[in-house]
N, CA, C and O atoms as a GROMACS GRO file, in nm:
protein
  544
    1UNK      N    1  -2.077  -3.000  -0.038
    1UNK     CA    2  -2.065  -2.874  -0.107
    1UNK      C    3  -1.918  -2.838  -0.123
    1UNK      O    4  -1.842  -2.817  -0.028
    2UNK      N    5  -1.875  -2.831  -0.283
    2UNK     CA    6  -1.747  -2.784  -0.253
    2UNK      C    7  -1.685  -2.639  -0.206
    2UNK      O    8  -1.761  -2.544  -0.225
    3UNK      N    9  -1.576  -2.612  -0.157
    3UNK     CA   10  -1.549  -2.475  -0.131
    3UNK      C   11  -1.498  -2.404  -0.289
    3UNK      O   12  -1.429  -2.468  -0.369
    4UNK      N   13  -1.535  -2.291  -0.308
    4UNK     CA   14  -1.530  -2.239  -0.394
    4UNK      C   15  -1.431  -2.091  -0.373
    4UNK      O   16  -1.409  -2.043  -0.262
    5UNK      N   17  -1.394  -2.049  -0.467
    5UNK     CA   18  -1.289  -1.878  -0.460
    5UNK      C   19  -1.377  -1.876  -0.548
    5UNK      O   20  -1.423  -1.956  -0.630
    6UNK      N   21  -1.401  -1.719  -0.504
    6UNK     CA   22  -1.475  -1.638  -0.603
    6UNK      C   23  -1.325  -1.507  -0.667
    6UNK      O   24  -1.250  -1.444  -0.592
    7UNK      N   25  -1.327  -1.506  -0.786
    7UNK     CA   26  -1.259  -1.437  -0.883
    7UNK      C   27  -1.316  -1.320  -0.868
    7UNK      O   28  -1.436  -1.320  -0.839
    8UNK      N   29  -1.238  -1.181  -0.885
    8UNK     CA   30  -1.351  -1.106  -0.891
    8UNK      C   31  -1.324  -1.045  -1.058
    8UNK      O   32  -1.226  -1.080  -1.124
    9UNK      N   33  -1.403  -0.974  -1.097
    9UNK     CA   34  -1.444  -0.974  -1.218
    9UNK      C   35  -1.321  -0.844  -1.198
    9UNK      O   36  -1.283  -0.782  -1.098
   10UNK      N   37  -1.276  -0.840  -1.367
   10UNK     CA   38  -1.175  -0.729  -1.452
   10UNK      C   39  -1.237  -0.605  -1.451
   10UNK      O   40  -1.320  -0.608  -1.541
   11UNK      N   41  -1.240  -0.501  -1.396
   11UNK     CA   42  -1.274  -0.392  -1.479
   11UNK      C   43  -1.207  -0.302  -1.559
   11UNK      O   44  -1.084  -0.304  -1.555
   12UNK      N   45  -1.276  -0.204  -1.647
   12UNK     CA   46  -1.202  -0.153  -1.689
   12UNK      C   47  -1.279   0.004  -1.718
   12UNK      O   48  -1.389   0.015  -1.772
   13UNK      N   49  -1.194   0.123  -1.666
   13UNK     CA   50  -1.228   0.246  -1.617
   13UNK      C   51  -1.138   0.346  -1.723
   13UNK      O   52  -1.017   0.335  -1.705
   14UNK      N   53  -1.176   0.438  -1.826
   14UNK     CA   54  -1.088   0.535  -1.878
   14UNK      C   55  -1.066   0.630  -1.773
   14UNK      O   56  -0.961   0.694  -1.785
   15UNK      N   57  -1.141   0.658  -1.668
   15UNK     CA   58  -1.164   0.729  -1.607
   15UNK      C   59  -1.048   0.719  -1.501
   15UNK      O   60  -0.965   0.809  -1.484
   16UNK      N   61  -1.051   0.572  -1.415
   16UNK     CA   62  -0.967   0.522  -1.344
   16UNK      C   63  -0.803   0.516  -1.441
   16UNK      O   64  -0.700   0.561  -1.389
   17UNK      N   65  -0.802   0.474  -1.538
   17UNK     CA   66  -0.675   0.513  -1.601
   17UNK      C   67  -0.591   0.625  -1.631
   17UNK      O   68  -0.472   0.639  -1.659
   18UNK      N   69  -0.690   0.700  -1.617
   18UNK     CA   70  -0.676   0.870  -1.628
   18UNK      C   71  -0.616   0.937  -1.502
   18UNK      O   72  -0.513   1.002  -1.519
   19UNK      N   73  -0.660   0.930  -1.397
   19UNK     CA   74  -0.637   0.937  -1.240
   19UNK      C   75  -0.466   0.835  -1.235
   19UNK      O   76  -0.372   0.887  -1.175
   20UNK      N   77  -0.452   0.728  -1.287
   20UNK     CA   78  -0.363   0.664  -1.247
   20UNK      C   79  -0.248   0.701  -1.272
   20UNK      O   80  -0.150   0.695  -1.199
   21UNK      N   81  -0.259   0.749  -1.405
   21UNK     CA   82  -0.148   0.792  -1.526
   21UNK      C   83  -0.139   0.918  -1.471
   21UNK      O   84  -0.111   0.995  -1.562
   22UNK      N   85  -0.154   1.009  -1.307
   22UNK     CA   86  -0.138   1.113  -1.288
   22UNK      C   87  -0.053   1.086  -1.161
   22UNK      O   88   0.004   1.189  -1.124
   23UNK      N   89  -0.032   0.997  -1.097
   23UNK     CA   90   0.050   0.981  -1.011
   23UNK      C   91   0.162   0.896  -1.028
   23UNK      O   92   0.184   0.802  -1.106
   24UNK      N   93   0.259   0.972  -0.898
   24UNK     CA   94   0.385   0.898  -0.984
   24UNK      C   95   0.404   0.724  -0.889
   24UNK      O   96   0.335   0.662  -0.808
   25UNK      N   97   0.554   0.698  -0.966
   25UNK     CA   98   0.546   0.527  -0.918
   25UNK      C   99   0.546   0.469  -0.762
   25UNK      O  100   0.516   0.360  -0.713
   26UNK      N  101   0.601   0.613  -0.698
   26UNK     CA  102   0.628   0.585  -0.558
   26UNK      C  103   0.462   0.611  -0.509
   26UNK      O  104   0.405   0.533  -0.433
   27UNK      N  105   0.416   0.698  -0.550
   27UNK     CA  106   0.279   0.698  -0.478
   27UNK      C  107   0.187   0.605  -0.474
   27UNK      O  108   0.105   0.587  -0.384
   28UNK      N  109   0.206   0.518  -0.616
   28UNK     CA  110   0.144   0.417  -0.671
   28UNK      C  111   0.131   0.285  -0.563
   28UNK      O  112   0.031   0.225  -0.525
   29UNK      N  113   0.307   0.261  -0.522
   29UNK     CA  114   0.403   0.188  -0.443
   29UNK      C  115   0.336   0.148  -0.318
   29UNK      O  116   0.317   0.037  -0.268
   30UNK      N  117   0.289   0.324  -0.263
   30UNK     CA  118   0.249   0.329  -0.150
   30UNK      C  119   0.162   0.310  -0.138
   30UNK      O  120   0.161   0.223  -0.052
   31UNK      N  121   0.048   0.335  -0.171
   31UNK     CA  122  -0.095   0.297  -0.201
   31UNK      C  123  -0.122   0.154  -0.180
   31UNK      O  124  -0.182   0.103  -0.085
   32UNK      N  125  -0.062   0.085  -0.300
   32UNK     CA  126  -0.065  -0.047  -0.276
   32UNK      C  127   0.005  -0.106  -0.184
   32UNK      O  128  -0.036  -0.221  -0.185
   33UNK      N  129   0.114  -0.093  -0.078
   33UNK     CA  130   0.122  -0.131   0.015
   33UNK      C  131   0.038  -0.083   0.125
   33UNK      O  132   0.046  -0.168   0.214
   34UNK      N  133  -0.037   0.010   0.160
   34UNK     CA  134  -0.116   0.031   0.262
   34UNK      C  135  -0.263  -0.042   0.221
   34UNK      O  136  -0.355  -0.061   0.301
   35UNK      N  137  -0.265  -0.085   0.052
   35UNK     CA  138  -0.396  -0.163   0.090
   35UNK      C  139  -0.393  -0.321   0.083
   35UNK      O  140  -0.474  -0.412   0.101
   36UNK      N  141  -0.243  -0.307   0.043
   36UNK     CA  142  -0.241  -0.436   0.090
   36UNK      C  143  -0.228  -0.542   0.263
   36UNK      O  144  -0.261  -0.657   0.293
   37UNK      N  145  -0.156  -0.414   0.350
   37UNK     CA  146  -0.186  -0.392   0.486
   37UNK      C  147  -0.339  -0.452   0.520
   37UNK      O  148  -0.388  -0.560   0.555
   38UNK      N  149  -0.381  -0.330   0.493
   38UNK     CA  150  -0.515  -0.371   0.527
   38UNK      C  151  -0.590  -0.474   0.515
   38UNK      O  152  -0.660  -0.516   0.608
   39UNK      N  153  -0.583  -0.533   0.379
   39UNK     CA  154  -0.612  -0.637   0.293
   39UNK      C  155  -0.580  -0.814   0.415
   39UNK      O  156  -0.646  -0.917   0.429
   40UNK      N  157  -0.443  -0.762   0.478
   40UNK     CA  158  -0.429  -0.873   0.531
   40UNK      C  159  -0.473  -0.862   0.652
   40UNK      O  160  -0.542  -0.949   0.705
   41UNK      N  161  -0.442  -0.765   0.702
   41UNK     CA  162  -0.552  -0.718   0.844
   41UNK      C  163  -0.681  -0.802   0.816
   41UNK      O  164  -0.705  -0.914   0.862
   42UNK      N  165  -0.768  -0.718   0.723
   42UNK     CA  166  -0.916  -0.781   0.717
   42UNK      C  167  -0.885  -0.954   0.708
   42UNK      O  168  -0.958  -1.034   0.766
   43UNK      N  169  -0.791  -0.989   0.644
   43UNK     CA  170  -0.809  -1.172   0.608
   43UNK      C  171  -0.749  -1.239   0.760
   43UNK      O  172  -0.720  -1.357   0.780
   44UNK      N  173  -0.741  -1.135   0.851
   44UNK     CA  174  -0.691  -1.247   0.951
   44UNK      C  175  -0.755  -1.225   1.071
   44UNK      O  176  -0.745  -1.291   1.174
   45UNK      N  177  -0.859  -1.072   1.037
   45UNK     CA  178  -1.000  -1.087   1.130
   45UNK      C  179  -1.110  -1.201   1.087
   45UNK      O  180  -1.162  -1.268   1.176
   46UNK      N  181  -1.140  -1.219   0.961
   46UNK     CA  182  -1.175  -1.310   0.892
   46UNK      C  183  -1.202  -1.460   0.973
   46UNK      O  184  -1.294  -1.518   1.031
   47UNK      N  185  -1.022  -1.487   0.926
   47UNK     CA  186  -1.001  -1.622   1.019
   47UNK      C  187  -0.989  -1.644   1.128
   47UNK      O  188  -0.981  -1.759   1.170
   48UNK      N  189  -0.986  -1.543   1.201
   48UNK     CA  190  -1.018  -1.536   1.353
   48UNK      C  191  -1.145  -1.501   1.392
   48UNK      O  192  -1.166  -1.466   1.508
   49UNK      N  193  -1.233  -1.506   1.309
   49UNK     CA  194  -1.362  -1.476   1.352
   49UNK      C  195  -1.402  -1.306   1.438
   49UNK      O  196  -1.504  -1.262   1.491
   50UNK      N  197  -1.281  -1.257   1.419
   50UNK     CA  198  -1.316  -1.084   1.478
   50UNK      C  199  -1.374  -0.999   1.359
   50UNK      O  200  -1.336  -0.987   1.243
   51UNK      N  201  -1.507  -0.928   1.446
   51UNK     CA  202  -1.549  -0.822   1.368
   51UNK      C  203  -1.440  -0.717   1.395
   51UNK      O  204  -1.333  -0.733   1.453
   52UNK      N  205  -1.510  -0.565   1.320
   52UNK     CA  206  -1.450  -0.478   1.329
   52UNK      C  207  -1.485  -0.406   1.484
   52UNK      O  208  -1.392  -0.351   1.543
   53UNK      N  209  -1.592  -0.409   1.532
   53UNK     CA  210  -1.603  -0.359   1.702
   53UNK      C  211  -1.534  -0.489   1.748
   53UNK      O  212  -1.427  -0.439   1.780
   54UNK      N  213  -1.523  -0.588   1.769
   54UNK     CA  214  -1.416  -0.633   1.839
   54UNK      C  215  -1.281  -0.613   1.868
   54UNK      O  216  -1.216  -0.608   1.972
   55UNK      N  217  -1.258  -0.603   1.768
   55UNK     CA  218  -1.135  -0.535   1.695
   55UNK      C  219  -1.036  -0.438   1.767
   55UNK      O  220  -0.923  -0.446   1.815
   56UNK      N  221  -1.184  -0.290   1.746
   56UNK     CA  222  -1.157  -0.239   1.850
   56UNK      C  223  -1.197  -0.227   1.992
   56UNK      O  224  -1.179  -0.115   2.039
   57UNK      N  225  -1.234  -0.296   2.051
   57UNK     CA  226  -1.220  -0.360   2.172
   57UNK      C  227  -1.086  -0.372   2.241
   57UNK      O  228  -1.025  -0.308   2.327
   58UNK      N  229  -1.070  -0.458   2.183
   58UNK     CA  230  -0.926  -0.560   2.189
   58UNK      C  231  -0.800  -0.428   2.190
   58UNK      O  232  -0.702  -0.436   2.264
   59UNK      N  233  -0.827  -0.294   2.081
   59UNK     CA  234  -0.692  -0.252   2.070
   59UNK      C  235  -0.698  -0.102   2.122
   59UNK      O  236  -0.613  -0.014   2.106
   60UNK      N  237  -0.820  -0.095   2.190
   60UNK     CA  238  -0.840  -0.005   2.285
   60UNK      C  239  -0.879   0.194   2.162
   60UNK      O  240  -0.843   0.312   2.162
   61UNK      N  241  -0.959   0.109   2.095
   61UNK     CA  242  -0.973   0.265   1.984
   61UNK      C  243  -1.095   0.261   1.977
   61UNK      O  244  -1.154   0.196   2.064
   62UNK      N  245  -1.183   0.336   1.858
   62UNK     CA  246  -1.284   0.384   1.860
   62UNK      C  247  -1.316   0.299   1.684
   62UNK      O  248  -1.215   0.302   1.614
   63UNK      N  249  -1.450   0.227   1.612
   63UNK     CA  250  -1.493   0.128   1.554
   63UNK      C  251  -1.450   0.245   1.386
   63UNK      O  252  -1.420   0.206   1.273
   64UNK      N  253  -1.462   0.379   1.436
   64UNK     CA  254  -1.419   0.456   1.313
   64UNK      C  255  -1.312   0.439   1.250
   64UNK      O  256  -1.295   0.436   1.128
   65UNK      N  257  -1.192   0.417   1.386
   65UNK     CA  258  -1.045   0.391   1.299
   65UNK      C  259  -1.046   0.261   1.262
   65UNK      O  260  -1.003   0.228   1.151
   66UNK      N  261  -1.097   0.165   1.356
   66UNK     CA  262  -1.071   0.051   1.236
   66UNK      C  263  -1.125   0.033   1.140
   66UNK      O  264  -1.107  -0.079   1.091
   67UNK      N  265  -1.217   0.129   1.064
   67UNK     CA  266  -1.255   0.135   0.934
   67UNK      C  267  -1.177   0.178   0.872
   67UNK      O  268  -1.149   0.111   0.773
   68UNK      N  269  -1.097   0.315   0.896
   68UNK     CA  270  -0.990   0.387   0.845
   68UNK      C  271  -0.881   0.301   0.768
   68UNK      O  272  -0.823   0.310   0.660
   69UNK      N  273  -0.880   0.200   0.893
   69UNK     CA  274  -0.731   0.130   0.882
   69UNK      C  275  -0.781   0.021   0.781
   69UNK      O  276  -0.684  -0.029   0.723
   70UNK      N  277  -0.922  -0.040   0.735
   70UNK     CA  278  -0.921  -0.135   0.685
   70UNK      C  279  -0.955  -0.012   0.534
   70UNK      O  280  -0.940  -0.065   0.424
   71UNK      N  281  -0.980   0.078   0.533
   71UNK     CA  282  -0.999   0.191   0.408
   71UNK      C  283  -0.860   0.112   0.332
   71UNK      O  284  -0.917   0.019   0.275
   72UNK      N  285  -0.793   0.105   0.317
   72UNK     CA  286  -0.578   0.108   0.248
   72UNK      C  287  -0.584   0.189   0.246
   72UNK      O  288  -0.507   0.213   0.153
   73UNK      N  289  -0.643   0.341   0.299
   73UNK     CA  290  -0.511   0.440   0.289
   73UNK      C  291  -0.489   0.534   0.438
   73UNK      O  292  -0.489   0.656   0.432
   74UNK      N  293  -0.474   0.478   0.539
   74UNK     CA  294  -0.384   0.470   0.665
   74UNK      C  295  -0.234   0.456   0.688
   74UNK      O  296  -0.173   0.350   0.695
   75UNK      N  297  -0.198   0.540   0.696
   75UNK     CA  298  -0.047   0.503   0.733
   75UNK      C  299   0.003   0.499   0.856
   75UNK      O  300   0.036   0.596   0.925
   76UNK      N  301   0.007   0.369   0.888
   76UNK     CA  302   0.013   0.349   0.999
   76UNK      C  303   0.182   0.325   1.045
   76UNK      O  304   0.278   0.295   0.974
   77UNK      N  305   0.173   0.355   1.212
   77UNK     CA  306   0.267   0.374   1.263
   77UNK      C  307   0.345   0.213   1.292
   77UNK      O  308   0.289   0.108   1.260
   78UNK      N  309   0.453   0.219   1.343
   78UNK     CA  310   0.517   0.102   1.361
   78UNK      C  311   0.442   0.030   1.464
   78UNK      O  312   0.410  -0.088   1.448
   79UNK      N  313   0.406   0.109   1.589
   79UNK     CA  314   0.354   0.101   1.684
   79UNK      C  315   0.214   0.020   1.702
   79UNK      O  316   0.194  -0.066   1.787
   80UNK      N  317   0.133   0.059   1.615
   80UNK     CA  318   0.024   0.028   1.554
   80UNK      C  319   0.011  -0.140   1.526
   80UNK      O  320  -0.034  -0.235   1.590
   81UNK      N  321   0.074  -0.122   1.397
   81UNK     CA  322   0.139  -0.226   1.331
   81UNK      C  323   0.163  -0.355   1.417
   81UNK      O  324   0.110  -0.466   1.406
   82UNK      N  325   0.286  -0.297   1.532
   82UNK     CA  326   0.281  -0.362   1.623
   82UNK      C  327   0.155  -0.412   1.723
   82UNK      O  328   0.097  -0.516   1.690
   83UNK      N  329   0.124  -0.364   1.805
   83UNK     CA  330  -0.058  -0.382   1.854
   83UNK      C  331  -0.133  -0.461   1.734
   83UNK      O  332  -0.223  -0.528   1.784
   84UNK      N  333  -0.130  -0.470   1.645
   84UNK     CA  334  -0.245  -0.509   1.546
   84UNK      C  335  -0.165  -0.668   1.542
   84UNK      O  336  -0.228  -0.771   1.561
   85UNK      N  337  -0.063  -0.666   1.522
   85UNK     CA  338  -0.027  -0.834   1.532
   85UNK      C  339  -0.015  -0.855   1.586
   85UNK      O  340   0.041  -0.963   1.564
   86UNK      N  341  -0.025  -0.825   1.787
   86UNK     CA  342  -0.013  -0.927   1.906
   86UNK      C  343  -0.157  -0.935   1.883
   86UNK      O  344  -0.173  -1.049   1.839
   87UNK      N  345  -0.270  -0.876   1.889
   87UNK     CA  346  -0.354  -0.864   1.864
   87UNK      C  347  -0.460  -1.005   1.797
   87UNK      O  348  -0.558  -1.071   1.832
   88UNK      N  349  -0.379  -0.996   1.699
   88UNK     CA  350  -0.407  -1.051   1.568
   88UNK      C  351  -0.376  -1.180   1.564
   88UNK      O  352  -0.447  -1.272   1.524
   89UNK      N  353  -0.228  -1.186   1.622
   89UNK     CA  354  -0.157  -1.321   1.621
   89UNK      C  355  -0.102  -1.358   1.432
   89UNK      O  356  -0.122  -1.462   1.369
   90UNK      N  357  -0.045  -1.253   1.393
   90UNK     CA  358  -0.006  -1.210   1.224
   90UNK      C  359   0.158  -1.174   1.276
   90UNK      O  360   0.223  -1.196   1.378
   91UNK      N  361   0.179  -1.119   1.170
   91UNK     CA  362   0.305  -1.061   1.128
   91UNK      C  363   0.313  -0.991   1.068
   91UNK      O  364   0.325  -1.025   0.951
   92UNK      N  365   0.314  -0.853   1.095
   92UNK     CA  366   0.354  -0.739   1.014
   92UNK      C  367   0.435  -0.641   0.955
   92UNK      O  368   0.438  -0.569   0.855
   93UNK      N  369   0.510  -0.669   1.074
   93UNK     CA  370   0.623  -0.599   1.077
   93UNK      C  371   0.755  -0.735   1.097
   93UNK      O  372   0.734  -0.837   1.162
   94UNK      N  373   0.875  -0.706   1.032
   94UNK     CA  374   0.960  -0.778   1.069
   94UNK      C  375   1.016  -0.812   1.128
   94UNK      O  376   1.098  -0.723   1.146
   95UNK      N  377   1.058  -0.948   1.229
   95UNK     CA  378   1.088  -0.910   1.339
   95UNK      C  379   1.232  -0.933   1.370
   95UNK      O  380   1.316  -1.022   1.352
   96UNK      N  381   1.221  -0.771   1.444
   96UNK     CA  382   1.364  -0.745   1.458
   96UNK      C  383   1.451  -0.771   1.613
   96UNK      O  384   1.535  -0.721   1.687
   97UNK      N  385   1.407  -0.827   1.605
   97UNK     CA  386   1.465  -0.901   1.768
   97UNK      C  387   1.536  -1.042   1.697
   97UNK      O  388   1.643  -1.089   1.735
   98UNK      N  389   1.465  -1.090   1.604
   98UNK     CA  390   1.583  -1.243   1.532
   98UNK      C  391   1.712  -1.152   1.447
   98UNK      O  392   1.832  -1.181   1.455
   99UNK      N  393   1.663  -1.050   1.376
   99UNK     CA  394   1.779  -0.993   1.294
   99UNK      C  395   1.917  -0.894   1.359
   99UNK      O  396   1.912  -0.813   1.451
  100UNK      N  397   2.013  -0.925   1.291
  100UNK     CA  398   2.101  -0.883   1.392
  100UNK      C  399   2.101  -0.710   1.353
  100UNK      O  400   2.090  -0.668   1.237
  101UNK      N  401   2.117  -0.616   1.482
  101UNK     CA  402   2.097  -0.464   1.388
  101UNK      C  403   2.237  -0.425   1.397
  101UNK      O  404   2.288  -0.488   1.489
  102UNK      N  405   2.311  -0.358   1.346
  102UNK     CA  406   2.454  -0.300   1.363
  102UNK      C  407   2.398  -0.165   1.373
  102UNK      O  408   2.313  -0.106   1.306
  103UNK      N  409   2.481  -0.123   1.493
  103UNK     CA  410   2.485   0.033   1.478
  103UNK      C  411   2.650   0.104   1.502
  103UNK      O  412   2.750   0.045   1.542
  104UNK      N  413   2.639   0.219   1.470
  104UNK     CA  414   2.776   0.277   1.494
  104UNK      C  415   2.746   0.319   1.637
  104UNK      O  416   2.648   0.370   1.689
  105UNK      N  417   2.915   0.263   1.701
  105UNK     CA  418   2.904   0.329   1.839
  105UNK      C  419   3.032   0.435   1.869
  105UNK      O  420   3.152   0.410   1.859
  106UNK      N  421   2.968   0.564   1.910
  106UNK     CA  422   3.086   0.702   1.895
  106UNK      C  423   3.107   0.726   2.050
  106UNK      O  424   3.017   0.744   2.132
  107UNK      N  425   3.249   0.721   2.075
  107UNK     CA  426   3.295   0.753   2.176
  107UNK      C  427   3.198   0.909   2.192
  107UNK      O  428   3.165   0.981   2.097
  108UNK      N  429   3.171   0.930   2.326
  108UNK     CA  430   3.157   1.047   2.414
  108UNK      C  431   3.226   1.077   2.509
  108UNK      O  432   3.230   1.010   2.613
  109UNK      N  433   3.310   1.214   2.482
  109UNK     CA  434   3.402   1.234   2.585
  109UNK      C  435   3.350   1.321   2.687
  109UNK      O  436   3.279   1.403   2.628
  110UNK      N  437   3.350   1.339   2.782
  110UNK     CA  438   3.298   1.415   2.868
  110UNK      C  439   3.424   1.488   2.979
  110UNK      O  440   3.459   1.450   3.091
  111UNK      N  441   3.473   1.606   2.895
  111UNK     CA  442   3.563   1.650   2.926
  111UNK      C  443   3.558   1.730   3.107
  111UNK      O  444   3.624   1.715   3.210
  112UNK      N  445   3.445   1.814   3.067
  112UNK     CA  446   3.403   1.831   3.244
  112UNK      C  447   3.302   1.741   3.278
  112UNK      O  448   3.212   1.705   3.201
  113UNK      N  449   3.316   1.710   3.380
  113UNK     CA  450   3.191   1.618   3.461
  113UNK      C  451   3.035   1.697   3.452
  113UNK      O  452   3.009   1.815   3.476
  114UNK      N  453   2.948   1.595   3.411
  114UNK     CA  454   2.830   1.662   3.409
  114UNK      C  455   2.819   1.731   3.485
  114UNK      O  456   2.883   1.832   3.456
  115UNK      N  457   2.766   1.740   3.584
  115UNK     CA  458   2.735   1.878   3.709
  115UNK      C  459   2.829   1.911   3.753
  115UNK      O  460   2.830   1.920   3.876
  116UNK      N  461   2.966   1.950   3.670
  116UNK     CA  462   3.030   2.062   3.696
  116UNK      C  463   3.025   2.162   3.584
  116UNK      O  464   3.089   2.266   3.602
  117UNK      N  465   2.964   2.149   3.478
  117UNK     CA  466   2.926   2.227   3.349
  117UNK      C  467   2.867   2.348   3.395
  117UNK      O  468   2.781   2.372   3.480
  118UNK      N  469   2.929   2.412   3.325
  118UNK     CA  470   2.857   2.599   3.363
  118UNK      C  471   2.811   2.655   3.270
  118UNK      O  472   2.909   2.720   3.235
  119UNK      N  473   2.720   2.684   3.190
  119UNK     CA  474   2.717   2.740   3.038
  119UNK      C  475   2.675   2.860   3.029
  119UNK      O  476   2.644   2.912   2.922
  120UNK      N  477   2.667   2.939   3.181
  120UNK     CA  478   2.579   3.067   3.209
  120UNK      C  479   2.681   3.200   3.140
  120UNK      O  480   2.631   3.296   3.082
  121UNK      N  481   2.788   3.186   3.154
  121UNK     CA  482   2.902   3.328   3.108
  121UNK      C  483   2.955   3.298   2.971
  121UNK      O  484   2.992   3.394   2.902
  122UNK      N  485   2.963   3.157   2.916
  122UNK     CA  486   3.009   3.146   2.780
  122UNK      C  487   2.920   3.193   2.690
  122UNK      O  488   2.798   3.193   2.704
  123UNK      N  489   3.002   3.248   2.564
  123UNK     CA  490   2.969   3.304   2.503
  123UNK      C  491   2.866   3.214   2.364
  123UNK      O  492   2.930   3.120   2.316
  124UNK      N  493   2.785   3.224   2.327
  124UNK     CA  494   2.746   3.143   2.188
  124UNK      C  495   2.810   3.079   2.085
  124UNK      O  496   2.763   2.978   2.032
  125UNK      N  497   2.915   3.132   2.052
  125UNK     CA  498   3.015   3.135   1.982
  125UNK      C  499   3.132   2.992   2.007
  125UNK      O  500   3.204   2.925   1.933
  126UNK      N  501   3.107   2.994   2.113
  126UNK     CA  502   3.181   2.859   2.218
  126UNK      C  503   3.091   2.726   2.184
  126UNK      O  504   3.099   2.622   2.249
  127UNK      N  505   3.024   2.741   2.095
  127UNK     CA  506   2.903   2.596   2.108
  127UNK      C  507   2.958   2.596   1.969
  127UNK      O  508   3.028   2.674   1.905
  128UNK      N  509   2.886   2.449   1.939
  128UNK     CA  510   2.958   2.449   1.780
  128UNK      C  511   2.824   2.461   1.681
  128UNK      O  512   2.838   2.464   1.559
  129UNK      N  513   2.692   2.469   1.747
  129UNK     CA  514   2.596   2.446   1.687
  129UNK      C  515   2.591   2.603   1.635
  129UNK      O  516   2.509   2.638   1.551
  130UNK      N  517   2.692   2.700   1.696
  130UNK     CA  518   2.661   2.837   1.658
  130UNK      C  519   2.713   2.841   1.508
  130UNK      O  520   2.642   2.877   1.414
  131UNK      N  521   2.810   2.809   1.498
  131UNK     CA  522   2.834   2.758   1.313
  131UNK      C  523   2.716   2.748   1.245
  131UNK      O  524   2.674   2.840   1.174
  132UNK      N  525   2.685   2.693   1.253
  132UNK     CA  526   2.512   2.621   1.163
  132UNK      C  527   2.440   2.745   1.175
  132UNK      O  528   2.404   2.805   1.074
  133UNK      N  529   2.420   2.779   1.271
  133UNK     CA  530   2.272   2.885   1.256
  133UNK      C  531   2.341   3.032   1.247
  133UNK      O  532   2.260   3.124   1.262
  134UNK      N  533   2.457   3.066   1.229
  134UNK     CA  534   2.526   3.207   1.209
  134UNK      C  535   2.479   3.308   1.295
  134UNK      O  536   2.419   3.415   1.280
  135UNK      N  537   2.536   3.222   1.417
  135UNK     CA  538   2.539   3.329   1.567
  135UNK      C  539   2.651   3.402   1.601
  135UNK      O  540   2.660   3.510   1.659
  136UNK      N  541   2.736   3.327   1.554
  136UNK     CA  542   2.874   3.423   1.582
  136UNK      C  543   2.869   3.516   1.496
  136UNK      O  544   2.958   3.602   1.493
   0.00000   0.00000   0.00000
């Protein structure tokens, strides 16, 4: 028996075109990346032979959210994301432990020693955050 892909058939919706032509490109963007998320989620329970109560088993939730999450429109956390591919044994997130990250590093001066700081008699006015919120 050969293996076969099934195509799925074109449709075509005035209705669904109507709805589409009402949102803008970023929403569009997003959409299709959260169902495409999902999309690969489901193809790699699939090949791993996990249902959806296994699923959640394994990631310690309740059989509702992993419907949610296989719905595409979940936005899921990094965290998540994360759990779902040790999980999974996938890739979802990029991994940022090979990539190098640069960050800016700002001197902190610490003019009095922490626990010698007193902030009980100064005035508001003495902070700089009082600028911003028009305390002085």
């Amino acid at each position: 028996m050969k293996n076969t892909i099934q195509i799925p058939n074109v449709h075509h919706s005035d209705i669904l075109d109507d709805f589409l032509s009402t949102i803008s490109t970023e929403e569009f963007e997003e959409t299709t990346s959260k169902m495409k998320i999902a999309a690969y989620i489901a193809d790699a329970m699939k090949a791993k032979g996990i249902n959806k109560t296994t699923l959640a088993k394994l990631l310690n939730q309740k059989n509702s959210v992993i419907t949610k999450w296989l719905s595409g429109t979940h936005n899921f956390t990094t965290d998540t994301l994360d759990n779902i591919s040790k999980v999974l044994d996938i890739t979802l997130i990029a991994n940022y432990n090979e990539a190098p990250v640069l960050m800016d590093k700002k001197e902190i001066k610490n003019e009095i020693p922490y626990g010698e700081r007193n902030y009980k008699n100064r005035p508001l006015s003495n902070f700089s955050f009082a600028k911003d919120y028009e305390i002085i």
